[in-house]
VOGU-3710 file (C-alpha; in Angstrom, 3 decimals, decimal comma):
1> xxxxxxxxxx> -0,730/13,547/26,266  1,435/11,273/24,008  1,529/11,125/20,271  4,443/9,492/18,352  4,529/9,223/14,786  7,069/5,988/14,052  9,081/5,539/11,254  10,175/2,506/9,719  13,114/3,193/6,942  13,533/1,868/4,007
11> xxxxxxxxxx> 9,585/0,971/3,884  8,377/4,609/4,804  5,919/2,904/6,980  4,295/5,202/9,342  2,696/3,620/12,633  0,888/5,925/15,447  1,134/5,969/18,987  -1,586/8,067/20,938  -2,130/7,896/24,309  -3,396/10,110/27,578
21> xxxxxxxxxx> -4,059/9,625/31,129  -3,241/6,286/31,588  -4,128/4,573/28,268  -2,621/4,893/24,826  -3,556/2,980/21,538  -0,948/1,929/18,936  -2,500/2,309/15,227  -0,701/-0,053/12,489  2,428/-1,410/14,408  5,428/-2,768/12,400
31> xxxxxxxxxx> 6,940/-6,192/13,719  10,046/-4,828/15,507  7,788/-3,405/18,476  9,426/-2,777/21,363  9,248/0,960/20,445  5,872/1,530/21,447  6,511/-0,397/24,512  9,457/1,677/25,415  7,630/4,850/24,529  4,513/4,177/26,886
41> xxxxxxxxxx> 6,225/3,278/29,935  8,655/6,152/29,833  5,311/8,075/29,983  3,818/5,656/32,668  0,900/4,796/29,896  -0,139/1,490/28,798  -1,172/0,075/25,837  -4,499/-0,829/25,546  -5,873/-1,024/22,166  -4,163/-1,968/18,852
51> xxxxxxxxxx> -6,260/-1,022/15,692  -5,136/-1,615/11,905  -6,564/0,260/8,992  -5,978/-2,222/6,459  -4,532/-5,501/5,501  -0,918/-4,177/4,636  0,661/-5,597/1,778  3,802/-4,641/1,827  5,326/-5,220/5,453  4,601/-7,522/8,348
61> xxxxxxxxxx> 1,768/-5,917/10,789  3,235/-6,601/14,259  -0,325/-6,571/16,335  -0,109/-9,918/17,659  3,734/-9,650/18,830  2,373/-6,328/20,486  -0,806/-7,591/22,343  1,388/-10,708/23,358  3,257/-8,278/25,606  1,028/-5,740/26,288
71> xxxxxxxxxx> -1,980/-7,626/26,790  -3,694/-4,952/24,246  -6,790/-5,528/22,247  -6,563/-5,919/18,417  -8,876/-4,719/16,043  -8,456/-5,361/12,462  -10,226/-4,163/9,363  -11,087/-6,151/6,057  -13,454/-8,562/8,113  -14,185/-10,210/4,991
81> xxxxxxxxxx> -10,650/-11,982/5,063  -11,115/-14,293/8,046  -8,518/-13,095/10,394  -6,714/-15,814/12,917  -6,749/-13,202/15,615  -8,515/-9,761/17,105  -12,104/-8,505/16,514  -13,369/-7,047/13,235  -14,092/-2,752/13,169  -17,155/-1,503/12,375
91> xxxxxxxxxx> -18,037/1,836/11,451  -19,281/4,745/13,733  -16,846/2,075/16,633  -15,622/4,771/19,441  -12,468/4,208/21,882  -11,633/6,514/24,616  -7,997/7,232/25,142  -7,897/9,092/28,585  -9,423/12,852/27,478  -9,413/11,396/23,691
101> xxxxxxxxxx> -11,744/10,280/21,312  -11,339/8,037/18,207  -13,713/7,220/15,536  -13,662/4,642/12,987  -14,588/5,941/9,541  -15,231/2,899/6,812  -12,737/3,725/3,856  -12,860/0,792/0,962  -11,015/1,502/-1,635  -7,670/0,171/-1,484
111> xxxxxxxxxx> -8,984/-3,011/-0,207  -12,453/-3,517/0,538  -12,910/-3,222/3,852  -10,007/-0,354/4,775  -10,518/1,753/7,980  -9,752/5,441/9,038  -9,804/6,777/12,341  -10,712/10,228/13,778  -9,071/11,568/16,528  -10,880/14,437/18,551
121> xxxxxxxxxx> -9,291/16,740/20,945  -9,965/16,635/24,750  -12,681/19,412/23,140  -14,212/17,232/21,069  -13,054/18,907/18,002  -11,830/16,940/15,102  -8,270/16,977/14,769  -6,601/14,458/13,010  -7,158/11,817/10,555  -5,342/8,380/10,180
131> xxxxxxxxxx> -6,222/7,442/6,671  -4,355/3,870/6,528  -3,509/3,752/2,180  -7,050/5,960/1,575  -5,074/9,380/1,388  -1,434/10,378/1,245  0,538/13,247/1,014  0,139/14,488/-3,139  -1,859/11,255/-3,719  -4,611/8,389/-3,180
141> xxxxxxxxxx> -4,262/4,750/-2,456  -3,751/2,284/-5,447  -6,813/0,450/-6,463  -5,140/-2,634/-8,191  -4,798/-5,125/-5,169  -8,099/-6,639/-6,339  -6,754/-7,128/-9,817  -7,409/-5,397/-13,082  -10,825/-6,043/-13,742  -12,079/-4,526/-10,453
151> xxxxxxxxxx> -9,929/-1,351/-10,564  -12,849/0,965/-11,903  -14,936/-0,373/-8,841  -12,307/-0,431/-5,877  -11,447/3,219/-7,685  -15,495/3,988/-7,197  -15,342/3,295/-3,520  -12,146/5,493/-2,996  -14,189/8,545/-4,999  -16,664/7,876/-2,223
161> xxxxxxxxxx> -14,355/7,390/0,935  -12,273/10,669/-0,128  -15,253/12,634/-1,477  -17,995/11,961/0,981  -15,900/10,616/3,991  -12,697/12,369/4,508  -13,078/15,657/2,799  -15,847/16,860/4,734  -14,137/16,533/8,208  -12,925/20,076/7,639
171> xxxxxxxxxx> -9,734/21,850/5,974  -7,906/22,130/9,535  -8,258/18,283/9,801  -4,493/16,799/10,570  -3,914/13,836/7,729  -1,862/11,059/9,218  -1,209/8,488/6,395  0,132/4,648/6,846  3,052/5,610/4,256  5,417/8,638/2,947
181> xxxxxxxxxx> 7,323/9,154/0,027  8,895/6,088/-1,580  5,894/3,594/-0,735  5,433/1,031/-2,860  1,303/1,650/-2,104  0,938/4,553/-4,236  2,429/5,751/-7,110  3,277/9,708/-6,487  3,444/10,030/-2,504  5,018/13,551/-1,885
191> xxxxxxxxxx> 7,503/14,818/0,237  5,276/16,908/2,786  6,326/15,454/5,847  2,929/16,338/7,174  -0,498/17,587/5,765  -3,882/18,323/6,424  -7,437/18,056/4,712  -7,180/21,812/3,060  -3,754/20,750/1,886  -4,778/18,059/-0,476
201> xxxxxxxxxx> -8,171/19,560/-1,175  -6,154/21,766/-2,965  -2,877/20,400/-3,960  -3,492/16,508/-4,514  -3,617/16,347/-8,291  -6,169/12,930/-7,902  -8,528/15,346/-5,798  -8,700/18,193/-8,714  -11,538/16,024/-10,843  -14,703/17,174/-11,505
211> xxxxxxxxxx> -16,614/13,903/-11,030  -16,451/10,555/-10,436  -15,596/9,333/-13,777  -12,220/11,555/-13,791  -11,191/10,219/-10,588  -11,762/6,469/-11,790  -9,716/7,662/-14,741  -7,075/8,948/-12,581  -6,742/6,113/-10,402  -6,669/3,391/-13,105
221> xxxxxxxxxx> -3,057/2,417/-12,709  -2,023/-1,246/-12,564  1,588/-0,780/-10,225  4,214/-3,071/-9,702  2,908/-5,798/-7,964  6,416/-7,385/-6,166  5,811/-11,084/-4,997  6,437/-10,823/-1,745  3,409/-8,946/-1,534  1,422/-12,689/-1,555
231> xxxxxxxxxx> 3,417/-13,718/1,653  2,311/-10,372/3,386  -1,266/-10,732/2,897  -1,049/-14,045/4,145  1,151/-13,350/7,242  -0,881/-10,325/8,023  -4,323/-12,701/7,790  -2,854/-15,047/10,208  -0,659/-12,414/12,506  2,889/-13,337/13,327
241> xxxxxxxxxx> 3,725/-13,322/16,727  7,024/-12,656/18,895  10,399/-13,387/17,435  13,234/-12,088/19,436  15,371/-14,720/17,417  18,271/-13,087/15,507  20,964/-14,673/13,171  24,171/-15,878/14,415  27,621/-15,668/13,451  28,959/-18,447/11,513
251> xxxxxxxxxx> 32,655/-19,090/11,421  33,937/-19,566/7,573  33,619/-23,389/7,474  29,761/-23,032/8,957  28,819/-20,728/6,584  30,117/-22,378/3,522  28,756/-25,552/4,988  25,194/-23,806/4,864  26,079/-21,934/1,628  24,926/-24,989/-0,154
261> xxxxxxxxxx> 21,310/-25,279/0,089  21,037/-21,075/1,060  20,815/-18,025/-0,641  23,788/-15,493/0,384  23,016/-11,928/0,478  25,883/-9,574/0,313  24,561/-6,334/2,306  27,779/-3,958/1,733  28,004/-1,152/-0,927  28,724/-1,887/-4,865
271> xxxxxxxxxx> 32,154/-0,901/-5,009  33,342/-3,515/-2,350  30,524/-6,144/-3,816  32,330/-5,665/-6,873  36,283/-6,302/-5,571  35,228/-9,424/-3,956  32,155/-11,550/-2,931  31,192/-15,061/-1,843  30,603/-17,218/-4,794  27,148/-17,163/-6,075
281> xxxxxxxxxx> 26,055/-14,057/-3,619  23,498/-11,785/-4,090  24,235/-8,099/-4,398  21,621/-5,395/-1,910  22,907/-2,706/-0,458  21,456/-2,182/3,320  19,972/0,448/2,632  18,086/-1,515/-0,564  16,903/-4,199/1,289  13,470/-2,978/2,003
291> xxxxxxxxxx> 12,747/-2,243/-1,448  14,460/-4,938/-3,497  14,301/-8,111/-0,894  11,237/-8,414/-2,044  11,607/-9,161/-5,512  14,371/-11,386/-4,851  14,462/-13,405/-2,243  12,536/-16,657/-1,674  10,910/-17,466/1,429  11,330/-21,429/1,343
301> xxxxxxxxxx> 15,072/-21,383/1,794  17,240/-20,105/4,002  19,487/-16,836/4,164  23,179/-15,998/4,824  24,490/-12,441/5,291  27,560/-10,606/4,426  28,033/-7,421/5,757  30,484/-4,684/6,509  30,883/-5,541/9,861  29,721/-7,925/12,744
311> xxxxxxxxxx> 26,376/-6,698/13,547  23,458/-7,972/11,438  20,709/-6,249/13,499  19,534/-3,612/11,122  19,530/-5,557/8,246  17,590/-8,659/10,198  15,179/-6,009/11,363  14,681/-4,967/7,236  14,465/-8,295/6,394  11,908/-9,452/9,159
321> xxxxxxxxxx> 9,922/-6,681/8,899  9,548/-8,330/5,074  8,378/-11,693/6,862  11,870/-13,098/6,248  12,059/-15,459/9,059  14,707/-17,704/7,515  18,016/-15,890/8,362  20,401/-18,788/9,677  23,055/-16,423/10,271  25,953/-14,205/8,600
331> xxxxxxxxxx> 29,722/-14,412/8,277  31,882/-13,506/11,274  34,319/-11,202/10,451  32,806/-10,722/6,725  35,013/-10,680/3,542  38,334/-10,349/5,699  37,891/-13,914/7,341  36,649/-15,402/4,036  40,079/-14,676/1,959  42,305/-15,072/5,253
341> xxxxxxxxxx> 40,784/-18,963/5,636  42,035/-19,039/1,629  38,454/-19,214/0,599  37,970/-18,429/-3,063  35,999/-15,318/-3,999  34,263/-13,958/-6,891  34,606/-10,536/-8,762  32,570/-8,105/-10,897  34,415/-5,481/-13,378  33,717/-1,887/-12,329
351> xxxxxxxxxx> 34,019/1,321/-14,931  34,078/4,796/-13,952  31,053/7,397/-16,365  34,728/9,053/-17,491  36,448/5,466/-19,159  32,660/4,536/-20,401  32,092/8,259/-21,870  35,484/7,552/-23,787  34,514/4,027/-24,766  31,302/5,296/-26,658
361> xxxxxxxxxx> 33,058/8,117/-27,991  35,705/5,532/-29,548  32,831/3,908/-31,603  33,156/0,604/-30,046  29,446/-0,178/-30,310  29,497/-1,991/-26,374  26,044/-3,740/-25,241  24,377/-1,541/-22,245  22,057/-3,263/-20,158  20,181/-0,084/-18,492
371> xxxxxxxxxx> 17,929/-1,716/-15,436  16,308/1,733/-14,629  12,529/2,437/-14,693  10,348/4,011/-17,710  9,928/7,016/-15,511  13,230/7,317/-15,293  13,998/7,189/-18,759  11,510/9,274/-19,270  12,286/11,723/-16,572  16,604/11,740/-16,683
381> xxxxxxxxxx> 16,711/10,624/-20,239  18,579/7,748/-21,908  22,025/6,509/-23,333  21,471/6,111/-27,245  21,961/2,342/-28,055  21,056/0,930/-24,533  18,700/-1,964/-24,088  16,161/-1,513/-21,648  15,087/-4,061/-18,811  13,538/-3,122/-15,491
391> xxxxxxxxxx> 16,056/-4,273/-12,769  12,667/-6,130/-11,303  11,376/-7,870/-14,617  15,250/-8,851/-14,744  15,214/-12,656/-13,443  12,066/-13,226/-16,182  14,137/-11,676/-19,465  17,514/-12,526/-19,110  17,318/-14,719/-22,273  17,243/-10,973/-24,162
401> xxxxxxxxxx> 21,066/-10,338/-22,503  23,779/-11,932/-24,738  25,896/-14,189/-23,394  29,253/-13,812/-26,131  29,112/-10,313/-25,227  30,442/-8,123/-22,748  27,315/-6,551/-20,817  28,008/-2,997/-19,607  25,347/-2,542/-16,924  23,853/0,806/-15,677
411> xxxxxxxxxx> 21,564/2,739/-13,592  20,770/5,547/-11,548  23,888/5,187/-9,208  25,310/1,944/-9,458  23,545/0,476/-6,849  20,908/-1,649/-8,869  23,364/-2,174/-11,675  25,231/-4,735/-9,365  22,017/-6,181/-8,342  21,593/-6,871/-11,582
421> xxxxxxxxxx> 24,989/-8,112/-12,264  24,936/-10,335/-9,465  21,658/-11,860/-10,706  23,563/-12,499/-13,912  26,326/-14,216/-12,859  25,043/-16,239/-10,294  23,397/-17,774/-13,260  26,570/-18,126/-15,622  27,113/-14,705/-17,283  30,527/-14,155/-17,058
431> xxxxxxxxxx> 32,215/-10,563/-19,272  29,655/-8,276/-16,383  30,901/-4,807/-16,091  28,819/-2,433/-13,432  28,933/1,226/-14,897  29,853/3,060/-11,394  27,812/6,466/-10,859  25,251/5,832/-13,203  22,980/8,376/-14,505  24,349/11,080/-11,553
441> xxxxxxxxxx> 27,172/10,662/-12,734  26,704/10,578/-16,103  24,808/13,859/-16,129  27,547/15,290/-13,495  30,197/15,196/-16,441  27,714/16,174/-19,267  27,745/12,826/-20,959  25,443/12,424/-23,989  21,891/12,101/-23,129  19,413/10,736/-25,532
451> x> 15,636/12,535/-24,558
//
């Protein structure tokens, strides 16, 4: 028997592979698939069946590039969404998979027409449960894709799916969830790398209620809500087939030939961002991209990349798994062969916690721009006199950030403070300062901390 549980970073995307004797079914692929391919034939299985649990919001579903070269058969849920491809669940629906048995469980709540699937053991006992955005690990599915007015009845459905549908397949019952910690489809996903049933019956905080009307209480959270999130349910209605098409290297002159009518996004870490950068770039990390892309980047131009070194892969592969199809290539060579073809570059002041600390202590009253979240604040604290702007309601408020002022910008690490600073001077703020460290560091040198 086979059973993979796939990772995709950045997103904490799970996807499931499951297969025995010679079959195996792949349960919400990602876009980048050729790891469930390569994972079936090294066990001499193949792919039959692809089944979704939901329309995904928040990452490209990757079921038609699959089936295109695996000849599998998709099955999507939501019906009520008109899909352009694969055949609509329905509840009670049974697949064999060699000794194997999986059931499809109806599950609305997150969206109206979400899916979970049972998997039975060659015994016929139940073992595990793939929940799709229904359950997590330390929490439920958000209820606010539907928008705020139909939160108390999308959060009425989940009471029922959890309480009546999932519950009752028994403590011992494996849960296997479309997302870990750090999804942007729930609000308090824990860290248990894997759970069962029992485990949340007892230790989910949303399944501690008494009745219905606590849960719906609960549950009534309005999230953020990033835009890229419109371009996923759309691509994920439609399906998005096979694109083995990567970006290219551009020499200096091709890339500032494209620079004109592109945005440039500058992939390496804050410190180097900050030393030197294409003119008019835009500051993610890597390691950022799948959580800040989103809020950023439009999807009706094109995109350069500069990055640390000459192989784009990993952050195409973030990007496309975002439905960014519109890479047209990075910088061969990166910052080096920019300054030695006496292109001009741009910079962004850097402070160490220590110089800031001794800045505030000398009374000199600086404006601090502090892009972390209210649970943040709330959580780690603040510094007294900062102005508060969420690094994603940023591009909306910058009218509140003074432009005859220096703005001393900080966060958690440093990381989102040059996102931020890069926002702000590709659109003319000039005295930027990135506070380097942020509120680790801070708090590592026992800076003052307003609670």
């Amino acid at each position: 028997m086979l059973f993979k549980r796939i990772e995709s970073e950045g997103l904490a995307q799970y996807s499931y592979l499951i297969g025995d004797g010679r079959s195996a079914i792949v349960i919400d692929p990602r876009l980048d698939c050729d790891i469930y391919i390569k994972e079936a034939h090294s066990e001499g299985i193949r792919i039959q069946q692809i089944i979704e649990t939901h329309r995904h919001e928040d990452f490209v579903l990757g079921s038609v590039a699959l089936a295109e070269q695996t000849g599998a058969e998709i099955w999507h849920a939501d019906d009520q969404w008109g899909y352009k491809y694969g055949k609509a669940v329905k509840d009670g629906q049974i697949w064999k998979i060699g000794r194997l048995k999986l059931e499809a469980i109806s599950s609305p709540g997150h969206t109206p027409g979400s899916m979970s699937y049972l998997l039975y053991d060659p015994d016929g006992v139940p073992w595990m449960v793939f929940t799709g955005d229904a359950l997590f690990a330390g929490d439920v599915g958000r209820v606010d894709f539907m928008g705020a007015d139909r939160i108390p009845e999308m959060a009425s459905y989940l009471y029922d799916t959890l309480f009546n549908r999932l519950l009752p397949l028994g403590d011992g019952v494996i849960v296997c969830p479309a997302h870990g910690s750090g999804s942007v489809c729930a609000g308090d996903i824990g860290d248990r790398t894997w759970t069962t049933i029992g485990l949340e019956r007892r230790h989910n905080p949303k399944l501690l209620v008494n009745d219905r009307k606590d849960f719906i209480v609960l549950a009534d959270r309005k999230l953020d809500y990033p835009p890229y999130f419109r371009q996923m349910e759309k691509l994920n209605i439609e399906g998005v087939p096979i694109d083995k098409t990567y970006p290219v290297p551009l020499s200096v002159d091709a890339f500032a030939d494209k620079a004109e009518n592109a945005v440039i996004v500058d992939t390496r870490m804050e410190s180097s961002f900050g030393a030197s950068h294409v003119p008019k770039a835009l500051s993610i990390w890597s390691a950022g991209l799948p959580s800040f892309a989103g809020w950023f980047l439009p999807y009706d131009k094109s995109i350069l990349l500069v990055n640390d070194t000459n192989n784009a892969t990993q952050v195409t592969l973030y990007l496309l798994r975002l439905g960014y199809m519109n890479i047209s290539g990075f910088l061969a060579g990166g910052m080096l062969a920019w300054h030695t073809a006496g292109r001009e570059s741009a910079t962004i002041k850097t402070i160490t916690v220590q110089s800031f600390c001794t800045l505030l202590d000398a009374d000199e009253h600086p404006w601090i721009l502090d892009v972390r979240s209210d649970d943040e604040l709330e959580h780690t604290g603040s510094i007294t006199g900062a102005n508060h702007i969420h690094i994603t309601e940023l591009a909306d408020r910058m009218d509140e950030v003074p432009r005859n002022r220096i703005i001393f910008i900080f966060c958690g690490s440093g990381l989102r403070s040059m996102i931020a600073a890069s926002l702000l001077k590709r659109e003319g703020w000039q005295d930027l300062v990135v506070i380097l460290g942020g509120m680790a560091g801070w708090r590592s040198i026992s800076c003052p901390i307003r609670k």
